[in-house]
C-alpha positions in Angstrom: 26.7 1.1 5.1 24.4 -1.3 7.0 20.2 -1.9 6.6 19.5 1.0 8.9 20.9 3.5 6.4 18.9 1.3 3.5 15.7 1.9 5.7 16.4 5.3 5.9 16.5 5.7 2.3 13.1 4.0 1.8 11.4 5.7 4.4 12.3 8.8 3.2 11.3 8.1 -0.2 7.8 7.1 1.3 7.5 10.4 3.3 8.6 12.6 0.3 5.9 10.9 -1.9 3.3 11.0 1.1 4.3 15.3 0.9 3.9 15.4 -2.6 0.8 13.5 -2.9 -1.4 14.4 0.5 -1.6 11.3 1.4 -0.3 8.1 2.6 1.0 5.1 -0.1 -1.1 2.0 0.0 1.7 -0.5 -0.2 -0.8 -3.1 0.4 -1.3 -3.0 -3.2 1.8 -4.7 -3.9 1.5 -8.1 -1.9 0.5 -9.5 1.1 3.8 -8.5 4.1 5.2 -6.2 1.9 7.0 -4.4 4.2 11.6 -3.0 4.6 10.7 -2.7 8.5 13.2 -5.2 9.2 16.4 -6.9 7.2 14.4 -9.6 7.2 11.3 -8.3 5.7 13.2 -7.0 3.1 14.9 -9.8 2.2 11.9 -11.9 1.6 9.6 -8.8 0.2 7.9 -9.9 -2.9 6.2 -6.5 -4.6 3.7 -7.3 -7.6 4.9 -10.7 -7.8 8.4 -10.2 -7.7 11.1 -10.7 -5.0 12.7 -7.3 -4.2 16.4 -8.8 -3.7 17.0 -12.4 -5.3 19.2 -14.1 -2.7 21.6 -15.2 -5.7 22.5 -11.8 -6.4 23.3 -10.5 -2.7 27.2 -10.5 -2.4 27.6 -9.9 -6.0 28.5 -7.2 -8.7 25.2 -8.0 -10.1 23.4 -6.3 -7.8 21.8 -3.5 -10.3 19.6 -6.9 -11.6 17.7 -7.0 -8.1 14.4 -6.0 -8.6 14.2 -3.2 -6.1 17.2 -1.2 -8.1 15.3 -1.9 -11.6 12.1 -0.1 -9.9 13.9 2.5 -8.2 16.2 3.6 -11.4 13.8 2.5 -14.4 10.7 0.4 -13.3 9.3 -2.4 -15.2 7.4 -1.2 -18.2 7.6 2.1 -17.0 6.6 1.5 -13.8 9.3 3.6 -11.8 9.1 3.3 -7.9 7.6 5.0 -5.5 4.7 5.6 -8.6 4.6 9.2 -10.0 8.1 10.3 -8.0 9.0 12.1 -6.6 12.1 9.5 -7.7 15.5 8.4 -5.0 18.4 10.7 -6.3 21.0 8.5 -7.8 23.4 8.4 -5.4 20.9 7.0 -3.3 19.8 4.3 -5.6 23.6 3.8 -5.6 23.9 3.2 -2.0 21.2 0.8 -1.7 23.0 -1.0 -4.4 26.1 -1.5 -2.9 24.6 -2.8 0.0 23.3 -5.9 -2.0 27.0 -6.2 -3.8 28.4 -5.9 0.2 26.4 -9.2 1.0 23.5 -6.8 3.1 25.2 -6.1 6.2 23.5 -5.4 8.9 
């Protein structure tokens, strides 16, 4: 699986929460270029402070630390992502986290 399929899975979540709630996210909210429209951009997105994907952890079995797994599966103090669901099915959260344990391919 490569970033396209990644992106897929993001933008899907986005349009599923935009249905759900009427309206558009504000993803502004979360920093400055926050943005998963390129690899690149998601590499180096910082939400709320905190780097999506730590470049120590790409290539690694630790991959379910990155920061963007912990707020798709759990969220930090409750804060699940996208905010109020509706939430990534599992095996999607899965997917994404291989990716970062396959080193990110494109």
């Amino acid at each position: 699986m490569g970033f396209i399929r990644v992106k897929e899975i993001l933008d899907n979540s986005l349009e599923a929460w935009a249905d759900a709630k009427g309206r558009r996210p504000n993803l502004d909210k979360h920093g400055p270029g926050f943005s998963w429209e390129t690899k690149k951009d998601l590499l180096e997105a910082v939400g709320r402070g905190r780097r999506l994907i730590d470049p120590d952890l790409i290539g690694t079995q630790n991959a379910e630390k990155a920061v963007l797994i912990i707020d798709l599966r759990t969220g930090f103090g409750g804060f699940r992502m996208p905010q109020g669901g509706p939430y990534l099915p599992e095996s999607e959260i899965d997917e994404i986290q291989q990716w970062i344990a396959d080193g990110c391919p494109d």
